[in-house]
N, C-alpha and C positions, 0 to 999 in steps of 0.2 A: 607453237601450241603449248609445249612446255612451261614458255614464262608465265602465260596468266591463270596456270593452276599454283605455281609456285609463289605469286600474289597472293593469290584468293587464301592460300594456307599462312602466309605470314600473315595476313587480315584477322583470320581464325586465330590463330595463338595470340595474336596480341588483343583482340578481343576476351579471349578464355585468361589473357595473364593481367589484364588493368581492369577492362570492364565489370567484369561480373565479380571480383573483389571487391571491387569498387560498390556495386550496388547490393553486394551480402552486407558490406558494413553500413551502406545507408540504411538499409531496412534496419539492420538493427538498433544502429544511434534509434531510430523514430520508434520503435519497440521498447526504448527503457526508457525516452527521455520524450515525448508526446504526451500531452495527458490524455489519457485514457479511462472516462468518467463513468465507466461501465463497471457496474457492481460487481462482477467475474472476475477483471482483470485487479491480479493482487500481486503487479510490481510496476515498475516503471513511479510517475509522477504519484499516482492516487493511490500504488501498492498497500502501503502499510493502512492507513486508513478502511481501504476498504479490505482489509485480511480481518483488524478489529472490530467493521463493524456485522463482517460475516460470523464473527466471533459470538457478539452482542446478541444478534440476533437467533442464535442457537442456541438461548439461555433460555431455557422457557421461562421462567421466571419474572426475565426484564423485558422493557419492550424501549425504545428509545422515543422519545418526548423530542429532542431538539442536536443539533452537532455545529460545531462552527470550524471553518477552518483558514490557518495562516497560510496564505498563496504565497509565493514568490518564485524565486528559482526553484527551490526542490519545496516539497509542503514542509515546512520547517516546522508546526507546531498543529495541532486537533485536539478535539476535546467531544465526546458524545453525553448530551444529559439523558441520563434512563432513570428511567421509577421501573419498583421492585413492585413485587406480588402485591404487598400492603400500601400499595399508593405513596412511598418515600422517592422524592426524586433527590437525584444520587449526581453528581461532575465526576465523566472519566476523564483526567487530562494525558496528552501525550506532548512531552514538550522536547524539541531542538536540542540532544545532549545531554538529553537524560537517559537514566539508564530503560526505561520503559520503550522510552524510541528502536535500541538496540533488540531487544526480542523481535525473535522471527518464529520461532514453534507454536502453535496454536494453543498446547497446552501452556506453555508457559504466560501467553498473554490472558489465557485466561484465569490464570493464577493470579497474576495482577490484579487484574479487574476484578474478582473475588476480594483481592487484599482488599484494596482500595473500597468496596463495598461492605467488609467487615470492618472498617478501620470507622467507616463516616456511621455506621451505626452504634459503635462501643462509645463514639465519643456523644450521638444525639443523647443513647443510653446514660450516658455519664453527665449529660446539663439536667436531666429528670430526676435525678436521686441528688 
């Protein structure tokens, strides 16, 4: 009677030392690396993307018009067209290794996207005069 409690526990610990390690790291490979095309989730495949365009959207100012984006293994490239208050449509690019890819802070992308929006207007400004 002894032996087949003394199974039943080698079952147990070798279940609690391989299995369940085993499926904490499954789940999570499929947590960062699934794509997950749900406007909430802002990491894994669609992270970045959708952090900026949670971003965009919190400008009251801008509303987005259109977005295209580079599929592959990880999203290597995105871009959102917005129009401003005054009807200008405006290209946000985010490209593969640039330094715009690397921001994670909400403010800082928004600083960005501000530049980037004050940059395409100094220069409309500048083909008028």
């Amino acid at each position: 009677m002894l032996a087949p409690k003394r199974t039943h526990s080698i079952k147990r610990r070798l279940l609690w030392t391989f299995a369940v390690p085993l499926i904490a790291v499954a789940i999570l490979w499929a947590y960062t690396s699934i794509p997950i095309a749900a406007p909430w989730a802002e990491f894994g495949y669609y992270g970045k993307f959708n952090q900026v365009q949670r971003i965009i959207h919190e400008m009251p100012s801008l509303s987005i018009a259109d977005h295209w984006q580079h599929h592959d293994v990880t999203m290597e490239d995105f871009s959102f067209t917005i129009t401003n208050q005054d009807g200008v449509t405006i290209k946000i690019d985010f490209w593969e290794n640039r330094p715009e890819m690397r921001l994670t802070k909400d403010a800082d992308i928004r600083f960005y996207i501000e530049g980037v929006i004050a940059e395409h207007m100094r220069v409309a400004q500048a083909k008028v005069h």
